[in-house]
C-alpha positions as CSV (number, residue, x, y, z in Angstrom):
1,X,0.0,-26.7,-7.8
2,X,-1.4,-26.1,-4.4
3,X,-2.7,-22.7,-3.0
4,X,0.7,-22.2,-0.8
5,X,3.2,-23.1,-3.6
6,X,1.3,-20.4,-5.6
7,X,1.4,-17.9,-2.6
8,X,4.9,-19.1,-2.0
9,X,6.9,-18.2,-4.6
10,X,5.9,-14.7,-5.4
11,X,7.2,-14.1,-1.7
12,X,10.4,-16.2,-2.4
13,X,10.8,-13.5,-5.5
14,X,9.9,-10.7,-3.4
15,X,12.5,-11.5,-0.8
16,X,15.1,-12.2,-3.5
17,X,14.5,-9.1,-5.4
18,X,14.9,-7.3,-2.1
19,X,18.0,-9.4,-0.9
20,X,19.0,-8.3,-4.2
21,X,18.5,-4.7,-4.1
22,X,20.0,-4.4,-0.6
23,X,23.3,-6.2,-1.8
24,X,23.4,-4.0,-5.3
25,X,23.1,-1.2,-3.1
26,X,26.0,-2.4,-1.0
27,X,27.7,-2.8,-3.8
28,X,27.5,0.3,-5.7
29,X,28.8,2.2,-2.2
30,X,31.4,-0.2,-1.5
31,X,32.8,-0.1,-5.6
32,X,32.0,3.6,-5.0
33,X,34.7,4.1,-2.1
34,X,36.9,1.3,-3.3
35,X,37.2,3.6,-5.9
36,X,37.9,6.5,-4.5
37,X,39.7,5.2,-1.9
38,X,42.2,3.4,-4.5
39,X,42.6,6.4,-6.8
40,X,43.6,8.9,-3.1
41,X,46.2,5.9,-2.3
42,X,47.8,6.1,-5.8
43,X,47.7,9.7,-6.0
44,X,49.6,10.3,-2.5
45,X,52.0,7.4,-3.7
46,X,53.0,9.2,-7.0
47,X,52.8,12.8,-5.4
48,X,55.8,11.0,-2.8
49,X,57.3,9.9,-5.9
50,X,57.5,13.6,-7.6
51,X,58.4,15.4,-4.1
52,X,61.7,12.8,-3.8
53,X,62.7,13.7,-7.5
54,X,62.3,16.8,-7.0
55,X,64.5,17.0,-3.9
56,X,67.2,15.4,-5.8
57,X,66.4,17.9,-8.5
58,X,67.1,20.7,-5.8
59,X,70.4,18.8,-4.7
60,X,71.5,19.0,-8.2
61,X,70.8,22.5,-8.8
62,X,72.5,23.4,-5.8
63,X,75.3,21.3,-6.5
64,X,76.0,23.3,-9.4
65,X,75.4,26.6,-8.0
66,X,79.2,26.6,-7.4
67,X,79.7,27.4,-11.1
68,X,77.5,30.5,-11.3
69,X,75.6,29.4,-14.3
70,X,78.9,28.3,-16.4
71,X,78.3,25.1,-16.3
72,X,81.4,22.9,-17.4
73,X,81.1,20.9,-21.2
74,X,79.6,17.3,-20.6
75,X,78.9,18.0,-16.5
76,X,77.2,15.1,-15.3
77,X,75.0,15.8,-11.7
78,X,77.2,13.9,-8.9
79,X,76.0,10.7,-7.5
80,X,74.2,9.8,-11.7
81,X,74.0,6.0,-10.9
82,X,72.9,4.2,-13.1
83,X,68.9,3.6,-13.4
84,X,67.7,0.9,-11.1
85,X,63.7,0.3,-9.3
86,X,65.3,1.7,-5.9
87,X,67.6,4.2,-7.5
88,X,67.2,7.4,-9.4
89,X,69.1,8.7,-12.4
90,X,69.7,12.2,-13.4
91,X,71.1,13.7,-16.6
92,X,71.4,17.2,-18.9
93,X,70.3,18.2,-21.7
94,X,71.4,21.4,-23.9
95,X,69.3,23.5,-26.0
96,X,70.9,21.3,-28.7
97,X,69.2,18.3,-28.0
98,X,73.0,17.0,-26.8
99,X,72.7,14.5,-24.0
100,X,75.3,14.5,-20.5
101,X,75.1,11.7,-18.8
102,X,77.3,8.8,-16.9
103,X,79.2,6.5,-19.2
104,X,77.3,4.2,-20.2
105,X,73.9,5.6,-19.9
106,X,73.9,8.0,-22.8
107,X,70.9,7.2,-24.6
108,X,69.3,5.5,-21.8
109,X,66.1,8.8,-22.1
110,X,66.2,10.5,-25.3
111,X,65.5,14.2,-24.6
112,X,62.0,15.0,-26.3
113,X,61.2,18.4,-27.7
114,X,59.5,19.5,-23.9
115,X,62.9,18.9,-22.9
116,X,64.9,20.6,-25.2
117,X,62.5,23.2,-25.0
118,X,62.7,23.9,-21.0
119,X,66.7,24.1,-21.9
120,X,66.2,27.3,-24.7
121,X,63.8,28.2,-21.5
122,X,60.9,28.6,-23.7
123,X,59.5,26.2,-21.0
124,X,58.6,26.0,-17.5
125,X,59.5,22.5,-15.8
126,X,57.1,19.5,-16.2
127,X,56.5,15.6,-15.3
128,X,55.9,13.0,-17.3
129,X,55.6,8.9,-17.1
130,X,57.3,7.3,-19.6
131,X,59.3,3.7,-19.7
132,X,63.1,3.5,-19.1
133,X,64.5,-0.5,-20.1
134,X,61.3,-1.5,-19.8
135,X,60.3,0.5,-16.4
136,X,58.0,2.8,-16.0
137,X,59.1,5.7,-14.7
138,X,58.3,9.0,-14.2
139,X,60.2,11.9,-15.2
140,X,61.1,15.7,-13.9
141,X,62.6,18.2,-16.5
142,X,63.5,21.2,-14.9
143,X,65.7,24.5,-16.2
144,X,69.3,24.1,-14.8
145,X,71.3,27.3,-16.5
146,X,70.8,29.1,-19.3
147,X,71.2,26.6,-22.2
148,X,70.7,23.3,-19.9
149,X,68.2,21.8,-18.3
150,X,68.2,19.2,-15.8
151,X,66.2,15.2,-15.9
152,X,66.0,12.9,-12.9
153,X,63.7,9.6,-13.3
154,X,62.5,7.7,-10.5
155,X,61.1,4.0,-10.9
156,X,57.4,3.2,-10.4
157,X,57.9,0.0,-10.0
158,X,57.9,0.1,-5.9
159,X,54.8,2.1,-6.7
160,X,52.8,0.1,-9.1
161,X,53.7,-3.1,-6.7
162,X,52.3,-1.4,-3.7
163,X,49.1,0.4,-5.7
164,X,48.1,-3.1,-6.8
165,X,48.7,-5.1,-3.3
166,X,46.2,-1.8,-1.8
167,X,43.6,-2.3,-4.9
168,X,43.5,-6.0,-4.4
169,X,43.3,-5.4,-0.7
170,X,40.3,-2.9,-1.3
171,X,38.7,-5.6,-3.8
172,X,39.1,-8.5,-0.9
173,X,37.3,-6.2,1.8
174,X,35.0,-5.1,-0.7
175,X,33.7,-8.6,-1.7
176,X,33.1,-9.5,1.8
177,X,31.0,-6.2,2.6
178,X,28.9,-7.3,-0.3
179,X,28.7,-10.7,1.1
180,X,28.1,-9.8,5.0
181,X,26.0,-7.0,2.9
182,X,23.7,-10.0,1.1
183,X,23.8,-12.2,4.0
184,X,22.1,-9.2,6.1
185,X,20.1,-7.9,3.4
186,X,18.6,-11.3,3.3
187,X,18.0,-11.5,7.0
188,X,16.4,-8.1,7.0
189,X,14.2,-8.3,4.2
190,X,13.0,-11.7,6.0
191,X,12.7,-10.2,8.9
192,X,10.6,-7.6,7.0
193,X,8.9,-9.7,5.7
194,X,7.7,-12.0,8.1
195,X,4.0,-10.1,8.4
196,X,3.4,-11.3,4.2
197,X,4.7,-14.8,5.7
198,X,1.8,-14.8,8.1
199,X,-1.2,-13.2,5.7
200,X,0.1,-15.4,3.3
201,X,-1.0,-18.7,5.7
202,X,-4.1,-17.2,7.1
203,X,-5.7,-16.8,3.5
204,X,-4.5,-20.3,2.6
205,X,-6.1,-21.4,5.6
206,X,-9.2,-18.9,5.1
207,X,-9.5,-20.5,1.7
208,X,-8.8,-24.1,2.8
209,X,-11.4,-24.1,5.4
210,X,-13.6,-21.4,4.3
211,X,-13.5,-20.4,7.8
212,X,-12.8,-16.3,8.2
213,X,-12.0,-16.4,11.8
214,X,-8.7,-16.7,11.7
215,X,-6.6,-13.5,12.3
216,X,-3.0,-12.2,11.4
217,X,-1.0,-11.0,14.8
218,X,-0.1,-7.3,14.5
219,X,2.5,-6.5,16.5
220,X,4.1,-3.3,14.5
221,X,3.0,0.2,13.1
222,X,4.4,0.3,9.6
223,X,2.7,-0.3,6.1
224,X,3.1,-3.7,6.6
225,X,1.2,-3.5,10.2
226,X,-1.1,-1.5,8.3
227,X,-2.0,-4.1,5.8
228,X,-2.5,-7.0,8.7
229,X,-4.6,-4.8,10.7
230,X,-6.5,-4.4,7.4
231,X,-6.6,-8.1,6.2
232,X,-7.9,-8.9,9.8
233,X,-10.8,-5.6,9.0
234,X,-11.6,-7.7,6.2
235,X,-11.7,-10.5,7.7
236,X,-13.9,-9.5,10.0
237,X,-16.1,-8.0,7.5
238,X,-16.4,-10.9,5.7
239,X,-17.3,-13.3,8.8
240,X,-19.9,-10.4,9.8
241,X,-21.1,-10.8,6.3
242,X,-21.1,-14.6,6.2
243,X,-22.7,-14.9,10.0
244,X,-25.4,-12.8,8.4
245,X,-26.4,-14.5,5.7
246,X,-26.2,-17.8,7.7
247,X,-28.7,-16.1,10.1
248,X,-31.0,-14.9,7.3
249,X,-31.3,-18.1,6.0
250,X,-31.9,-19.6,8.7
251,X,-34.6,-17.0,9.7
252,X,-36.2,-17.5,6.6
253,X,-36.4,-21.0,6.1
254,X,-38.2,-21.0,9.5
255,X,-40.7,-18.3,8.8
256,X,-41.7,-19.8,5.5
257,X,-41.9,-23.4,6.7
258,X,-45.4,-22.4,8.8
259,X,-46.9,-20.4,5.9
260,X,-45.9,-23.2,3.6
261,X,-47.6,-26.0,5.6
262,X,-50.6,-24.3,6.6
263,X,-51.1,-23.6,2.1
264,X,-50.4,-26.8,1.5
265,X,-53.0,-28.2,3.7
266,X,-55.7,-25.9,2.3
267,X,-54.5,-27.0,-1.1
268,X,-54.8,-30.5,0.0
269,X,-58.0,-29.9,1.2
270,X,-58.9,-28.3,-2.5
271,X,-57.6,-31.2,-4.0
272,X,-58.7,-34.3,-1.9
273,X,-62.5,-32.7,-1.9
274,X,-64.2,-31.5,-5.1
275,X,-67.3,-31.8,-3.9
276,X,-66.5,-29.1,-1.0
277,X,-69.8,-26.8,-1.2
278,X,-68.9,-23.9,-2.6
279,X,-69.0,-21.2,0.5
280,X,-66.7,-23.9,2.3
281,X,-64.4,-23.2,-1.0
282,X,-64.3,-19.7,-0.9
283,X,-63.2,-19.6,2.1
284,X,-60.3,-21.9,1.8
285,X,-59.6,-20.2,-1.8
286,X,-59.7,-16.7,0.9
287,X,-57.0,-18.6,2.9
288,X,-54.7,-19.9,0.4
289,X,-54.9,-16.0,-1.4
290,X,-53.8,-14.4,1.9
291,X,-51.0,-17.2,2.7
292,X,-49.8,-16.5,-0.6
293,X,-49.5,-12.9,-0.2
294,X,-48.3,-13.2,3.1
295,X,-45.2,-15.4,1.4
296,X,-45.2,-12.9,-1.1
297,X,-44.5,-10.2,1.1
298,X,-41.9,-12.1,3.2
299,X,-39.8,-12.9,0.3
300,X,-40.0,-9.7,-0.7
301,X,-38.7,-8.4,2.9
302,X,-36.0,-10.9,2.4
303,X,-35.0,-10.1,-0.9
304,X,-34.7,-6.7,0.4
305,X,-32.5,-7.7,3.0
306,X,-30.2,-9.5,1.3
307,X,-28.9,-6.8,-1.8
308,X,-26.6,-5.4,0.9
309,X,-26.0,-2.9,-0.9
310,X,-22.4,-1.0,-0.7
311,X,-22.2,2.3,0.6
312,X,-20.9,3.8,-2.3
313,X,-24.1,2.7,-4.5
314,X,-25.3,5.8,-6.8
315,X,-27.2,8.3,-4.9
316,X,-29.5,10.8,-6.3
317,X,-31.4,14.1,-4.7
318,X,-34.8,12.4,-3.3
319,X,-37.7,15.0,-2.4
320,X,-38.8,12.8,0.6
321,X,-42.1,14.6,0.7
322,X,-43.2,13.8,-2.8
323,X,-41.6,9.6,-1.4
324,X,-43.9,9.6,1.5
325,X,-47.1,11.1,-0.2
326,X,-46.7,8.4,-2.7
327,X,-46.7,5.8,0.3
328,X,-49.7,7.5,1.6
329,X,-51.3,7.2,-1.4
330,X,-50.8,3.1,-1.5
331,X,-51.4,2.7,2.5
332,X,-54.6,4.4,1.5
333,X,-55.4,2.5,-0.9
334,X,-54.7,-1.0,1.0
335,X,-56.0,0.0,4.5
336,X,-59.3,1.9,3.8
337,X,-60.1,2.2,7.2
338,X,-57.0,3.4,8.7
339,X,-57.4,7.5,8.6
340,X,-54.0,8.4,7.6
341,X,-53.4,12.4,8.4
342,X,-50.0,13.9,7.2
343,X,-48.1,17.3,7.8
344,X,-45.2,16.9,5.2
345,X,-42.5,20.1,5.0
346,X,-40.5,20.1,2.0
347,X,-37.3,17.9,2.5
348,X,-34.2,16.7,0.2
349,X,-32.4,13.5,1.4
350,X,-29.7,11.4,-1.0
351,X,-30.5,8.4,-1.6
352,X,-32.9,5.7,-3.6
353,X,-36.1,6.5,-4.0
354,X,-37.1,2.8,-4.6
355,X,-35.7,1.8,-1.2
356,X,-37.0,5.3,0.6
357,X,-40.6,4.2,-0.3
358,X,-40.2,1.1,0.9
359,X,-39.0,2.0,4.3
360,X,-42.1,4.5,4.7
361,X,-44.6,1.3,2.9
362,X,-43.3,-0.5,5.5
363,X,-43.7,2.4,8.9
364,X,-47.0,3.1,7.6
365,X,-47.9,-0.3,6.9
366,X,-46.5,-1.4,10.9
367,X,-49.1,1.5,11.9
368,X,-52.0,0.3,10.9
369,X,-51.6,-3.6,11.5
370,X,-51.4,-2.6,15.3
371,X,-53.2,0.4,15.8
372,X,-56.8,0.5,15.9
373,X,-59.1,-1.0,13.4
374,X,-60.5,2.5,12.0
375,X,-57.9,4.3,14.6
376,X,-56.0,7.2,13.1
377,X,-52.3,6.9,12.2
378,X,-50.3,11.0,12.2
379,X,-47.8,11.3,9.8
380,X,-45.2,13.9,9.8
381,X,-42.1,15.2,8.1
382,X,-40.1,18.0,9.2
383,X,-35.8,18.4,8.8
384,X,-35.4,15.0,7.1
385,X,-36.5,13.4,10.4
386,X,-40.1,11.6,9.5
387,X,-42.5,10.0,12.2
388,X,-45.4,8.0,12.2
389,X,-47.7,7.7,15.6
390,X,-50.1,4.9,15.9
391,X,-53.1,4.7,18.6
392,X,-52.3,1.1,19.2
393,X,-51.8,-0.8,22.5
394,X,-48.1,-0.1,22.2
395,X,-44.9,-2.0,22.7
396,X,-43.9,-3.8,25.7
397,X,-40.8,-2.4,27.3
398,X,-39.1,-5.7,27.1
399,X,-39.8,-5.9,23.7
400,X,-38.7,-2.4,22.6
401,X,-35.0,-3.4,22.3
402,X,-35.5,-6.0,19.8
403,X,-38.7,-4.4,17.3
404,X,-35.8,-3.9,14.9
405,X,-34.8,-7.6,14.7
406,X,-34.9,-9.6,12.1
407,X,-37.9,-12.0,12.1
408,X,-38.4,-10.9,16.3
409,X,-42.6,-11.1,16.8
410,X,-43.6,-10.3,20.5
411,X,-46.4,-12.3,22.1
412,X,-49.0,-9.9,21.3
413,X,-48.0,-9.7,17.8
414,X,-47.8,-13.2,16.6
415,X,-52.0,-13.4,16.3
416,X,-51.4,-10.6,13.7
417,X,-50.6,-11.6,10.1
418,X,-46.8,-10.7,9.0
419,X,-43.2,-12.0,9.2
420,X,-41.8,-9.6,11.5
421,X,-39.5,-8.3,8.6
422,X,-41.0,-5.0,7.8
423,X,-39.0,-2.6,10.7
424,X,-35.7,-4.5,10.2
425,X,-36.0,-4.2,6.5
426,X,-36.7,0.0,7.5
427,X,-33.7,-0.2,9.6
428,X,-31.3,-1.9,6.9
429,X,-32.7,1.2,4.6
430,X,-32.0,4.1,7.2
431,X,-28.6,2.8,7.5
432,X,-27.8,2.7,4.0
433,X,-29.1,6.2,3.5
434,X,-26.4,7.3,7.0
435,X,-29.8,7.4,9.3
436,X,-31.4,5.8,11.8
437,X,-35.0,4.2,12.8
438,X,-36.4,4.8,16.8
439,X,-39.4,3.5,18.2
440,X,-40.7,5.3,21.2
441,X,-43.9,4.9,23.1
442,X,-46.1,7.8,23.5
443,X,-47.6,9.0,27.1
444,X,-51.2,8.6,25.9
445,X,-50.9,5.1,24.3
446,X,-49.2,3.6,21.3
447,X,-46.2,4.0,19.8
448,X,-44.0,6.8,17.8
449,X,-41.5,5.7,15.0
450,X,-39.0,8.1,14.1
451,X,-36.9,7.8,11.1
452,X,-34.4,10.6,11.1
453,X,-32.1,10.9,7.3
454,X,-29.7,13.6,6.2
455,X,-30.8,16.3,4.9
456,X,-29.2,18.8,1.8
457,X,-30.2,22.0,0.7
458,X,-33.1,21.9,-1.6
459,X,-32.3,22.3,-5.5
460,X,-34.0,25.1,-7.2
C-alpha cells in the first residue's frame, strides 16, 4: 500500500463521517418539524371537525327549545340522516339508556355509560373517537333536557384521507431536504476540507523526496489555516535543521581532511624510517601528539554542535561564578604563561553546568591563543553578563561579523593552531541558555568578548 492510499482513506473517512453528521443533523431537524408540523395539521383538522358538530349540536338544541324542556317521547333531532363520510348523524339518549333515533338507525351507537350519564346530568358534555360501520368517527355527547342528552357523529374519514396525503407530503419534502442536505453537507465538508487535501500531498511528497521545501498555501484564518501555517513552521524547521547538518558535515569533513593528511604523513614517516635518529623522532612523535589533540579538540567542538539540544532540556540553578573559577582553574593549568586575573560577583543563571564551562573553556581558551605570549587576559563577572579582554592584535573589522561562524579562520588566524569551532560552539551554548555572545574591540588594542545570560535571584 502506498504512502497516499494510507493518507487517503483516513480523509475519505473523515469526509464521510462529516457528510454524515451534517445529513443526521438535517435529519433530526427536518423529522423534528415534520413532526410537529404533521401533529399542528391533524389537530386543526379534528378541532374543525368538533367545532362543525358542535354547531349542529347548537342547531339541535335550539331546534328543541320550542318545547321548553318537554321533550316529546321518541323525538328524533330534524334533518337525522343517516350516517355517511360527508354526513353527520345525531340521536338521543334518556337517562334509561333508551335510544331515539331515525328508523333504521337504532342501534347504529350504543349509548355508553358517559352517555347515559351526561343524560341523569351527572356529567358535563365530552368527545370521543370511536368506529360507526366500520368508520371512525368522532363523537359529541352533550345534555339536551333534563333526562336527555343529545349525540351527533361526524366521519373522519375526509380527515384521516387528508392527514395522511399532508404526512406523506411532509415525508416527500423531508427526504429531499436530507438529500439536498447530504449532497451539501458533502460539498462543504470538502470544501472544508480541502487544506487536509493539500498537507496530505505535501508530506507524501516531503516523504517521497525527502525534500522539506515544499510548502502548503494558506489562504484562511481558521484551525485549519492554523495547522498549514504550522506544517509549513515545521517544515521550515526541519529544512533549517537538515541545511545545518549538511553544512556541518561538510565543514567538518573539510577541517579534518588537512589534520588527517598532515598525521598521516608523519606516521608514514615513523613507519617508512626506523632508523630516524632519535631527536628527529621526537620531534615528529611532538607533531603527531599535537595533530592528535588538535582532532581531538575539533571533534569534540563538533560533537558539541551537533546535540542540538531542545529548548525545553532540564535546567538547573548554575552559580556561574563557581563555573567560571573552575574554567580558570583548567586555563591555568594549560596556559602557564597567560596571567589570568578575575573579578567574579556572585551570579545564578539556569542552565547546564557541563555546557556553561565549556562556553567559558572555550572564551578563555580564544584569549590566550591570540593575545600575547605571557600577555594578561581580565576576566570578569558582574549581572550574569561575563567578559573576557585579551591584549591581542585584535580583530579585523571585516572579520568581526563572521568570528561566530562555524569553522570561519581569518588570515591572521590560520598560522595559529585550532579549527575555528570554539566561539561558534560558545554561541550555540548562549543561545540555548536565552543569551548571547559579542565580540567587541577595545580602544587600546585587542579584543572584549561579552557573554551576557539571564540572571535569577540567588537561592539561599
Amino acid at each position: 500500500m502506498t504512502v497516499r492510499s494510507r493518507l487517503f482513506r483516513p480523509r475519505l473517512r473523515l469526509l464521510t463521517r462529516f457528510t454524515l453528521v451534517a445529513a443526521g443533523a438535517v435529519a433530526a431537524t427536518a423529522l423534528a418539524i415534520t413532526a410537529v408540523a404533521f401533529i399542528a395539521i391533524r389537530t386543526d383538522l379534528e378541532n374543525q371537525i368538533r367545532q362543525q358538530i358542535a354547531e349542529r349540536a347548537a342547531n339541535v338544541e335550539h331546534a328543541a327549545h320550542q318545547y321548553h324542556g318537554h321533550i316529546p317521547y321518541g323525538w328524533v333531532p330534524p334533518h337525522s340522516n343517516r350516517f355517511g363520510i360527508s354526513v353527520p348523524y345525531t340521536q338521543v339518549i334518556t337517562a334509561s339508556g333508551a335510544t331515539w333515533a331515525p328508523d333504521g338507525d337504532v342501534g347504529l351507537l350504543k349509548p355508553g355509560p358517559g352517555a347515559i350519564r351526561v343524560a341523569a346530568g351527572r356529567q358535563g358534555a365530552f368527545y370521543f373517537d370511536t368506529r360507526i360501520g366500520g368508520v371512525r368517527a368522532t363523537v359529541y355527547t352533550v345534555p339536551l333536557a333534563p333526562g336527555l342528552a343529545l349525540q351527533v357523529a361526524q366521519s373522519l374519514s375526509t380527515t384521516d384521507l387528508e392527514v395522511a396525503s399532508v404526512g406523506a407530503t411532509l415525508a416527500v419534502l423531508s427526504v429531499i431536504a436530507i438529500m439536498g442536505a447530504t449532497v451539501v453537507g458533502w460539498a462543504v465538508a470538502r470544501a472544508g476540507l480541502a487544506p487536509v487535501t493539500r498537507l496530505a500531498s505535501v508530506a507524501e511528497q516531503v516523504t517521497a523526496t525527502g525534500d522539506p521545501g515544499r510548502r502548503v498555501e494558506v489562504n484562511r484564518r481558521d484551525e485549519l489555516g492554523r495547522l498549514a501555517a504550522s506544517f509549513n513552521s515545521m517544515l521550515g524547521a526541519l529544512q533549517r535543521s537538515l541545511a545545518a547538518q549538511r553544512r556541518l558535515v561538510s565543514d567538518a569533513s573539510h577541517e579534518l581532511r588537512t589534520p588527517l593528511a598532515s598525521l598521516r604523513v608523519n606516521v608514514d614517516l615513523l613507519a617508512d624510517n626506523p632508523d630516524l635518529p632519535a631527536a628527529e623522532r621526537q620531534e615528529v612523535l611532538a607533531r603527531v601528539v599535537e595533530q592528535v589533540t588538535e582532532l581531538s579538540h575539533l571533534v569534540a567542538s563538533v560533537t558539541e554542535l551537533a546535540r542540538g539540544e531542545p529548548p525545553s532540556i532540564a535546567r538547573e540553578p548554575v552559580r556561574l561564578d563557581e563555573v567560571t573559577t573552575a574554567a580558570l582553574e583548567a586555563a591555568r593549568r594549560d596556559w602557564p604563561k597567560t596571567e589570568f586575573s578575575a573579578d567574579l560577583d556572585g551570579c545564578v543563571v539556569e542552565g547546564s553546568p557541563d555546557r556553561l564551562r565549556v562556553a567559558v573553556r572555550n572564551l578563555l581558551d580564544n584569549a590566550a591563543k591570540f593575545g600575547p605570549p605571557g600577555g594578561p587576559v581580565q576576566v570578569r563577572l558582574a549581572d550574569g553578563e561575563l567578559t573576557v579582554r585579551d591584549h591581542g592584535p585584535g580583530i579585523d573589522p571585516a572579520d568581526l561579523p563572521h568570528v561566530f561562524d562555524r569553522f570561519y579562520r581569518s588570515l591572521s588566524a590560520r598560522a595559529v593552531p585550532g579549527s575555528g569551532l570554539g566561539l561558534a560552539v560558545v554561541q550555540e551554548v548562549a543561545r540555548r541558555h536565552g543569551g548571547s555572545v559579542e565580540a567587541e574591540p577595545t580602544p587600546d588594542g585587542g579584543t572584549l568578548m561579552r557573554l551576557s545570560l539571564p540572571a535569577v535571584p540567588a537561592r539561599a
